[in-house]
N, CA, C and O of each residue as an XYZ file, in Angstrom:
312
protein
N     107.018     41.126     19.513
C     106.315     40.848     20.747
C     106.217     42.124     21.570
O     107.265     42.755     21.713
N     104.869     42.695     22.254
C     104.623     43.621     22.961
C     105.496     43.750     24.390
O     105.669     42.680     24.974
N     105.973     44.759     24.911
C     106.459     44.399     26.356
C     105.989     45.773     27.036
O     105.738     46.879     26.558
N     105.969     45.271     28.323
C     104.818     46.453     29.088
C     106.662     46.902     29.875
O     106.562     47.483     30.955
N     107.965     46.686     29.445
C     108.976     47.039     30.250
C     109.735     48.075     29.588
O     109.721     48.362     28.391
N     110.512     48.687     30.683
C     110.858     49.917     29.834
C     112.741     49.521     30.798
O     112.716     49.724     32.012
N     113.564     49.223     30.439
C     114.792     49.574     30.734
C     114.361     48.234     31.976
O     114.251     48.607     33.144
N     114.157     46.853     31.681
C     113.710     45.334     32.289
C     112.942     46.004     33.592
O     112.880     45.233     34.550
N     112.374     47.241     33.785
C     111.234     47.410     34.194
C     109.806     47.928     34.010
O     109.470     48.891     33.321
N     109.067     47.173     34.702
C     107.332     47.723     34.891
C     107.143     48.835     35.150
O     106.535     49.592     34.395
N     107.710     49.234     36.477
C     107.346     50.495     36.947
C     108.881     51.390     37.062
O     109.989     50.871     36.923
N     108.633     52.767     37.334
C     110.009     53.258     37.970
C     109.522     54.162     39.220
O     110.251     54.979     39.782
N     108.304     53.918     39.538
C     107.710     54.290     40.939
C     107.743     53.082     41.938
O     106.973     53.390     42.848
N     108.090     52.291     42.095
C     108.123     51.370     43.345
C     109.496     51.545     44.417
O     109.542     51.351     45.631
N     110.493     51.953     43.540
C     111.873     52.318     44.700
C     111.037     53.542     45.800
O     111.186     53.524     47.022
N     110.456     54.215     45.307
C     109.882     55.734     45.872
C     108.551     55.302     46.545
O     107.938     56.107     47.248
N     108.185     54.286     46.379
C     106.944     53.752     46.934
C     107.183     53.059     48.390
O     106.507     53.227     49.405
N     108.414     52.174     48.198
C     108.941     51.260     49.250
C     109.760     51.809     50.095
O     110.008     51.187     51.128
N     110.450     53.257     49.832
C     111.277     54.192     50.529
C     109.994     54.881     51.869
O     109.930     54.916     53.098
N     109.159     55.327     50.711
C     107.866     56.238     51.799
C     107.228     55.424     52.919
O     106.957     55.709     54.085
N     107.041     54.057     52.019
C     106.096     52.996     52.635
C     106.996     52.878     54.152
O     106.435     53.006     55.240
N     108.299     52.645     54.018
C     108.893     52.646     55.082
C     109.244     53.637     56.368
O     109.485     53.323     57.534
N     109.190     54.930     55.748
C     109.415     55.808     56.285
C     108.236     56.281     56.978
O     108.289     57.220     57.772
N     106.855     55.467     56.615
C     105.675     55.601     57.797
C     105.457     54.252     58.309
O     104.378     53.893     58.781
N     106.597     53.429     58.204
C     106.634     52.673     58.666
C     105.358     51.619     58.819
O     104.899     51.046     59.807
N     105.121     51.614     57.931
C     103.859     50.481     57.530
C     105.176     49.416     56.625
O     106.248     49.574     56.040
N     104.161     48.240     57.028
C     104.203     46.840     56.287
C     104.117     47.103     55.110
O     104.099     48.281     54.754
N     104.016     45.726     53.907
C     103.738     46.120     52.815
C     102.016     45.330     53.235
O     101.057     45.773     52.603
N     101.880     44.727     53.796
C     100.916     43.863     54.067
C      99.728     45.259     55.073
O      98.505     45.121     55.100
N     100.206     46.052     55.535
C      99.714     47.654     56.318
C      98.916     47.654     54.763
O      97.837     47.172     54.419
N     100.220     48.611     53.825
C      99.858     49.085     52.735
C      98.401     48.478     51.923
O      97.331     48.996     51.604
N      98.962     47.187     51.798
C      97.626     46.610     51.151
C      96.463     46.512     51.960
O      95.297     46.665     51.595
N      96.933     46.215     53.205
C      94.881     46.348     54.098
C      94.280     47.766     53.521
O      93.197     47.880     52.947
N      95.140     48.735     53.775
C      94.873     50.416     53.936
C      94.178     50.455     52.651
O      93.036     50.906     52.563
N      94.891     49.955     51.555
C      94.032     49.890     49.866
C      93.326     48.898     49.557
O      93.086     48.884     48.349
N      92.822     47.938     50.203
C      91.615     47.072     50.745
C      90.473     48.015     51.229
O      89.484     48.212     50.522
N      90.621     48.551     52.364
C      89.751     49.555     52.930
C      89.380     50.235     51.926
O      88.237     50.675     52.051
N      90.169     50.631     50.475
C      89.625     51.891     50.029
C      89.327     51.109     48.551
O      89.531     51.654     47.466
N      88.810     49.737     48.711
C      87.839     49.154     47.629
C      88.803     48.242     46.547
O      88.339     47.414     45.763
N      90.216     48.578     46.684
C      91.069     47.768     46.212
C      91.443     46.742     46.261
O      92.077     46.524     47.294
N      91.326     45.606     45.333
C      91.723     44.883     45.469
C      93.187     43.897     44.773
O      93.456     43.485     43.644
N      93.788     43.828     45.943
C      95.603     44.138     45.904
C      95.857     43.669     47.392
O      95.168     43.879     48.390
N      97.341     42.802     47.222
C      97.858     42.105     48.655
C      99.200     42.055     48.557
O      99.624     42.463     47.476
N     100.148     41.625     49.467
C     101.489     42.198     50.034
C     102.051     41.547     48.482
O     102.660     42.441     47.894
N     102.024     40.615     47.898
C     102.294     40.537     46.657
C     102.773     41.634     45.668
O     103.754     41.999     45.021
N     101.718     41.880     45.896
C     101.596     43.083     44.716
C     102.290     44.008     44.978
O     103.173     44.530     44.298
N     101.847     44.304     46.184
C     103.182     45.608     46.988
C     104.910     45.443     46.534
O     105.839     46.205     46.268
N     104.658     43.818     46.641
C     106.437     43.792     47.006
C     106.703     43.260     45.359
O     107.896     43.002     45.206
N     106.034     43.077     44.329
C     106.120     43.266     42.869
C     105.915     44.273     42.029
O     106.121     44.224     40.817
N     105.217     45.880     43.081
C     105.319     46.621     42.713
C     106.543     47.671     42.970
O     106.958     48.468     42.129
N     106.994     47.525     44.186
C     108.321     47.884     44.535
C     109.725     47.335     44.052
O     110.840     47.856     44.089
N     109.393     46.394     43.695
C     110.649     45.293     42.922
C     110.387     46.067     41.093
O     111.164     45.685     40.218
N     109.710     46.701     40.871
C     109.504     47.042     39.581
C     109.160     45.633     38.995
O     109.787     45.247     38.008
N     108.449     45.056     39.408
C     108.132     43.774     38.388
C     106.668     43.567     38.167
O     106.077     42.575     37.740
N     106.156     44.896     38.612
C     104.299     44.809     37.722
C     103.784     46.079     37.263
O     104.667     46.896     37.006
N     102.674     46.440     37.102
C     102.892     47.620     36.508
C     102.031     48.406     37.573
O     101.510     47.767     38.487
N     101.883     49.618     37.494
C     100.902     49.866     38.397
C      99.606     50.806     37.937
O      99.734     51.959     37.525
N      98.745     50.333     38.035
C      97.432     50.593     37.770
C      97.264     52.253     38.282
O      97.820     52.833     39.215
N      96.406     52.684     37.413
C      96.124     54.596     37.936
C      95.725     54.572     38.923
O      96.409     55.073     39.816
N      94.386     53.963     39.258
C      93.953     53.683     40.621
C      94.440     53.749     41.955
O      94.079     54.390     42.942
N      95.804     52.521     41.636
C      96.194     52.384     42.793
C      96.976     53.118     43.241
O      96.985     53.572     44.386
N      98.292     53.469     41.733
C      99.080     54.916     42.417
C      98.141     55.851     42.879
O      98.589     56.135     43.990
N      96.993     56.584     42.697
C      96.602     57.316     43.353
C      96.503     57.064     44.873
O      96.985     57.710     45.804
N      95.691     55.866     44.867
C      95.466     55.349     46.713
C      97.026     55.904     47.331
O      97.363     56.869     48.017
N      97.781     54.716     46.678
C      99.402     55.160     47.298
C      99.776     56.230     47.535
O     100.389     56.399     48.589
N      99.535     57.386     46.607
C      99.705     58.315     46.816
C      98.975     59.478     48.480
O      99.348     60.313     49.304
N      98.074     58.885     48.157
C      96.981     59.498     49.369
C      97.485     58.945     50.764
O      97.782     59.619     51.751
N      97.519     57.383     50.610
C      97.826     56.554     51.792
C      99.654     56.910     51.958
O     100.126     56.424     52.986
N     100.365     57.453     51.331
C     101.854     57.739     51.875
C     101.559     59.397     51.750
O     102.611     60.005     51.944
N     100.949     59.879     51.605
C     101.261     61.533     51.462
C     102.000     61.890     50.286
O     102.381     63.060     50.247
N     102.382     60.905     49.004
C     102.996     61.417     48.454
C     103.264     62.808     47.360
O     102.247     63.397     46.991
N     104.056     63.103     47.068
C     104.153     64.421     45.713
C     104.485     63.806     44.704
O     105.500     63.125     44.557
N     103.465     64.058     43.789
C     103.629     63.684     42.715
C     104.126     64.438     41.029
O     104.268     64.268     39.818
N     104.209     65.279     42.104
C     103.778     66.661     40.876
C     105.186     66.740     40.295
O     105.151     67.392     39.251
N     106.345     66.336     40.576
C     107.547     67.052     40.461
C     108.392     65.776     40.539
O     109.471     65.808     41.133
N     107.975     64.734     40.004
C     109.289     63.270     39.824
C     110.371     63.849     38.898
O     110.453     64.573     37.905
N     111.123     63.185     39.701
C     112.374     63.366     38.906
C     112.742     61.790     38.761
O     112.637     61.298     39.884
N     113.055     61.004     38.001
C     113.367     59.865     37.874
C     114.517     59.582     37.338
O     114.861     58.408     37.197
């Protein structure tokens, strides 16, 4: 059977997602309007299943995230 999990997770960008998200102090429900605005479609759900590591996350949207938190991407250390 296929599994999209790596170590019983989806992602290993959502701890670093939900750290930033906070630290500009947006909602997760902020987050998702902000990537609404930018043609996405995605809601506090998703946010808080993408931060829980329990979905995966689409190229797309890490990019938005990325833009919409300022993040660096260039240099994860995980």
């Amino acid at each position: 059977m296929k599994s999209n999990k790596y170590k019983e997770k989806a992602n290993f960008l959502g701890e670093l997602i939900a750290e930033k998200r906070k630290a500009c102090h947006f909602s997760q429900n902020v987050l998702a309007s902000k990537m609404q605005l930018m043609g996405i479609n995605i809601g506090k759900n998703d946010i808080s299943k993408i931060e829980a590591g329990k979905r995966l996350i689409r190229d797309y949207e890490l990019l938005a995230i990325k833009d919409i938190l300022n993040l660096e991407l260039n240099n994860l250390h995980l």
